[in-house]
N, C-alpha and C positions, 0 to 999 in steps of 0.2 A: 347552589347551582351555578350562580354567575363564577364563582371559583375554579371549578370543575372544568366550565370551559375555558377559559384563560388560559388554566395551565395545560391542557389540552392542545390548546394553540399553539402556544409554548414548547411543546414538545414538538409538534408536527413541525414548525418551526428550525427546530434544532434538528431533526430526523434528515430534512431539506437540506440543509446546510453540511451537515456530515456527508450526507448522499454524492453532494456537488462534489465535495472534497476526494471523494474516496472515486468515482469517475475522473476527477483530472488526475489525480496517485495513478489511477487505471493507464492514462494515458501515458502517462509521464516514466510509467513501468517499461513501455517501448520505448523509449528514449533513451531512457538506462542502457538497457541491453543491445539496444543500437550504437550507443559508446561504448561500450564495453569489447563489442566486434569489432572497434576500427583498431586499423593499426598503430595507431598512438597508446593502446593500454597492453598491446603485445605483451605476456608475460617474459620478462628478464632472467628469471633463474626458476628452480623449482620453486619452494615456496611462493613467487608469482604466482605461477601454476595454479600450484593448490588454490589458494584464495580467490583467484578467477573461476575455478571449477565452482568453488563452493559457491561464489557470490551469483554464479548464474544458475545452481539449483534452488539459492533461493526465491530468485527470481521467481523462476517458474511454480515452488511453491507458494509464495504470494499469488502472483498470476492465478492459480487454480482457487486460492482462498477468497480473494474477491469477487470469480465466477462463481462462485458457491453463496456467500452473502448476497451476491444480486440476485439471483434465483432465490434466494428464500425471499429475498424481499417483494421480489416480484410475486410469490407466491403465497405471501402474506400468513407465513406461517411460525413468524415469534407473535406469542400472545400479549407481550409484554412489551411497552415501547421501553422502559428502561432497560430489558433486556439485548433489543436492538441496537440501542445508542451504546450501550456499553461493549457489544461486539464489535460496532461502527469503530469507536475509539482508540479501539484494540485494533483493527486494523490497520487504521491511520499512525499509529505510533507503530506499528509493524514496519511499515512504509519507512517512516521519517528514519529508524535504527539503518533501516539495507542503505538509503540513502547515503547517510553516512559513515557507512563502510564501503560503498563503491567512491566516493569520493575519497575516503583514505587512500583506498586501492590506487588511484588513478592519481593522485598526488606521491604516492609511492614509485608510481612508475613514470613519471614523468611523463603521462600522457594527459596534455591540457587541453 
C-alpha cells in the first residue's frame, strides 16, 4: 500500500511538472510567432517563403494540440496517467523540434 502511494505521488509529481512545462511551450509559442512577423525574418527568396508559410501552420497546429491536451486534462478524461505523461512528452518534444526549426529559419535569414 505504502508503495502504491509513493509512486502515485510520483506520478502526480511529474504530471506538475510536464504541465508547467507545456504552459510556458504555450506561452513561449506567442513569442515564436511574434518573431517570426517582425521584419527582421522577412522572407528573402521563395523557398523563405515556403518555410515561413510552413513553420507558421505549424505553429498553429501546435497551438491547437496543446488547446486540446489542456481540455482533456481539464476534463480529466485520460484514464491512464502513463498515458498522459506520455502524450505530455510528446508534446513537449513537439515544441522543442518547431523550436528549432524557427531558429534555423531565422539564422538563415539573418533575422537576430
Amino acid at each position: 500500500m505504502i508503495t502504491v502511494m509513493k509512486s502515485t505521488k510520483k506520478n502526480t509529481s511529474v504530471v506538475n511538472e510536464l504541465l508547467c512545462k507545456l504552459e510556458r511551450n504555450h506561452t513561449e509559442i506567442q513569442t515564436l510567432l511574434v518573431r517570426l512577423n517582425s521584419y527582421t525574418c522577412e522572407p528573402t527568396n521563395y523557398e523563405c517563403f515556403e518555410r515561413l508559410r510552413d513553420l507558421r501552420d505549424d505553429i498553429e497546429s501546435l497551438k491547437k494540440r496543446h488547446l486540446e491536451l489542456f481540455r482533456t486534462i481539464d476534463l480529466n478524461q485520460l484514464d491512464k496517467q502513463e498515458e498522459l505523461v506520455e502524450k505530455m512528452q510528446n508534446q513537449i518534444a513537439s515544441f522543442k523540434e518547431l523550436d528549432s526549426k524557427i531558429g534555423a529559419y531565422v539564422i538563415d535569414t539573418n533575422g537576430y
